[in-house]
C-alpha positions in Angstrom: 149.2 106.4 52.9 145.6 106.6 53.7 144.5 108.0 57.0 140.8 107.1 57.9 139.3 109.0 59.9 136.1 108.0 61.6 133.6 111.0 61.6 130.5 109.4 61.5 128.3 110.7 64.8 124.8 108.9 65.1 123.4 106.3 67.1 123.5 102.5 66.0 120.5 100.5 65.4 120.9 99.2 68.7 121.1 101.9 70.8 117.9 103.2 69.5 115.6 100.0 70.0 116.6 100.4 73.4 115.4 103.5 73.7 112.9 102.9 71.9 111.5 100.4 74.2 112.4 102.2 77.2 110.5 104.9 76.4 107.6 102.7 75.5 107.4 101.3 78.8 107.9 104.8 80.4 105.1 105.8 78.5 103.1 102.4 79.4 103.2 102.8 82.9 102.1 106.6 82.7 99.2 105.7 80.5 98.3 103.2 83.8 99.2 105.6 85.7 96.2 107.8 84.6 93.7 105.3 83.9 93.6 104.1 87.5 93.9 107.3 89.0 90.5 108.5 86.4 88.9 105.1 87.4 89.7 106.3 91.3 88.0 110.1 90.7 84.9 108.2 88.8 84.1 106.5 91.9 85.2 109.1 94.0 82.7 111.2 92.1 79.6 108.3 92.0 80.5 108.7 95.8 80.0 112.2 96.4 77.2 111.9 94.3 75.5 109.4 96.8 76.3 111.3 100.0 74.5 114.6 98.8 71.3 112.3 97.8 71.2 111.1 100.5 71.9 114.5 102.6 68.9 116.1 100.6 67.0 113.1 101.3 67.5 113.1 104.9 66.8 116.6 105.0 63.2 116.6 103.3 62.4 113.9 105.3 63.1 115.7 108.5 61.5 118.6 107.2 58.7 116.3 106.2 58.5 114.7 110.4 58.8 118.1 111.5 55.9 119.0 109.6 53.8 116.0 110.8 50.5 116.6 112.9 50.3 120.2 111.5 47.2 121.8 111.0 47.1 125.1 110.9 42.8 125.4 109.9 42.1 122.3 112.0 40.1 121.2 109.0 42.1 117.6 109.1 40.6 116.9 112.0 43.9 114.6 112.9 44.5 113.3 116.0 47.5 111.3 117.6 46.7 107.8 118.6 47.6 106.7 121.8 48.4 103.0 122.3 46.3 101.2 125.2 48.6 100.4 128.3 47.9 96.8 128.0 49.5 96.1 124.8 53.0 97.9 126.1 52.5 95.0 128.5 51.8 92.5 126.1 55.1 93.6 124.3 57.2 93.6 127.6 56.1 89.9 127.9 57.1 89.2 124.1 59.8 90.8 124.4 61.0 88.7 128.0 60.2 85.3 126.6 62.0 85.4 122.8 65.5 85.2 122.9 66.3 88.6 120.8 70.0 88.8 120.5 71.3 92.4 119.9 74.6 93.1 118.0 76.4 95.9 117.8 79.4 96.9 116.5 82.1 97.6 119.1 82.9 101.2 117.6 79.2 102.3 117.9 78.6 103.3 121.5 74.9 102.2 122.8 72.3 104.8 122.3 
């Protein structure tokens, strides 16, 4: 009498396309995963790029208005120029007769 004994060990074909797939979409979402979060630090990066432009920029122009009018030989020969009186009137009047609407936003307190 013939005893059969089953000693195969393995996996069947089966078992590992489902794995197989599996571990595809593990590794699909991971790969997503790190493109968006690259695509986030690119921007992130084009922002912080931005904000020290224009913190350099705002910074030599300051520098640049505190430096106006400066003379220090008084070879320029500059002045300031005053405006007459009459035109501050002029621009009161304007200013009472067009309808100038101002909008603000309501986080920005008035100035």
């Amino acid at each position: 009498m013939l005893v059969r004994l089953d000693t195969s060990r393995g996996f069947t074909s089966i078992e590992l396309l489902v794995a197989l797939s599996m571990s595809i979409i593990v590794l699909a979402a991971i790969v997503s995963s790190l493109f968006s979060q690259q695509k986030v630090h690119m921007t992130q990066e084009r922002l912080i790029e931005m904000q020290q432009d224009l913190r350099s920029a705002v910074y030599l122009f300051g520098a640049d208005v505190k430096m106006a009018g400066y003379d220090p030989t008084g070879g320029a020969n500059a002045t300031f120029l005053i405006r007459p009186k009459s035109s501050f009137k002029l621009i009161a009047m304007a200013m009472a007769i067009l309808p100038i609407r101002v909008h603000r936003s309501p986080l920005t307190p008035w100035r």
